[in-house]
C-alpha positions in Angstrom: 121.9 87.6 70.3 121.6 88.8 73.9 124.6 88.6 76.5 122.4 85.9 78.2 122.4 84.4 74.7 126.1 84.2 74.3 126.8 83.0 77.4 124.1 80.1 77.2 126.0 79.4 74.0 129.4 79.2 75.0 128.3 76.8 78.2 126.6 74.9 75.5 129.7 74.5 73.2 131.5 73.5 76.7 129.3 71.0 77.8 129.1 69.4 74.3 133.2 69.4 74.3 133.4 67.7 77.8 130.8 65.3 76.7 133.5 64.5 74.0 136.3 64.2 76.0 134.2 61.8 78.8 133.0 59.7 76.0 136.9 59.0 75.2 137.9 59.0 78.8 134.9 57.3 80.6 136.9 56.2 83.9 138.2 60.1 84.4 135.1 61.8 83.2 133.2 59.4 86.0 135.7 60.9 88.9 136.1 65.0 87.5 133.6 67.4 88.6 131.8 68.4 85.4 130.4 71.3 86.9 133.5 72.8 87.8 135.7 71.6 84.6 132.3 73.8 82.7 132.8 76.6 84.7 136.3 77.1 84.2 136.9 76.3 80.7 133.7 79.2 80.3 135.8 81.4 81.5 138.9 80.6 79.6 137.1 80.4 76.5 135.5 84.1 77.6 139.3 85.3 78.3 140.1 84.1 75.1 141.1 86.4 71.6 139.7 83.5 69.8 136.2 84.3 71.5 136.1 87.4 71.1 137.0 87.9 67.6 134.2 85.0 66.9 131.8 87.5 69.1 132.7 90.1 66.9 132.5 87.9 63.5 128.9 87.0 65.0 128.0 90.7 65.4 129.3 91.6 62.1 126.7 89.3 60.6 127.7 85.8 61.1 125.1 83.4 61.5 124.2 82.1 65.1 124.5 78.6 63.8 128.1 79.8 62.7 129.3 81.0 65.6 128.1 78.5 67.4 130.1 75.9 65.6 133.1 78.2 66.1 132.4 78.1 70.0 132.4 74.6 69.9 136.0 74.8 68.0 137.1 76.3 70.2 135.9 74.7 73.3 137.6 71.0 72.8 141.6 72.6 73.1 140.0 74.3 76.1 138.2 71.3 77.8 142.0 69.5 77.0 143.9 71.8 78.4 142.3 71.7 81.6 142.1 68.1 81.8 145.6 67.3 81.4 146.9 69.8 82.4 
């Protein structure tokens, strides 16, 4: 899986955990800019030890499907965090 790979991943996992949280929230999700709620919880997730040893798992043979369940894991605490506060 490439860098670009990864990263398409991790916004996917992201988007999928804010689409979660708006789904439970509709009246905030309607006034929060999505975009920017994405783009930092990306980052946090990137920043993240959690991310980086699922990275590694994924290098060290876990599946892509894998990981990408474990991104989405670990995106919902992040997309809550930054939502209230």
């Amino acid at each position: 899986m490439s860098e670009q790979a990864v990263q398409s991943a991790v916004e996917r996992a992201v988007g999928q955990a804010f689409d979660r949280w708006a789904n439970e929230h509709p009246s905030l999700a309607a006034v929060i800019d999505r975009i920017m709620v994405t783009d930092r919880a990306v980052e946090s997730l990137r920043e993240s030890d959690e991310y980086r040893q699922a990275v590694t798992a994924y290098h060290n043979g876990m599946s892509e499907n894998d990981m990408l369940n474990k991104l989405l894991d670990l995106a919902g605490p992040v997309i809550s965090r930054l939502l209230t506060g």
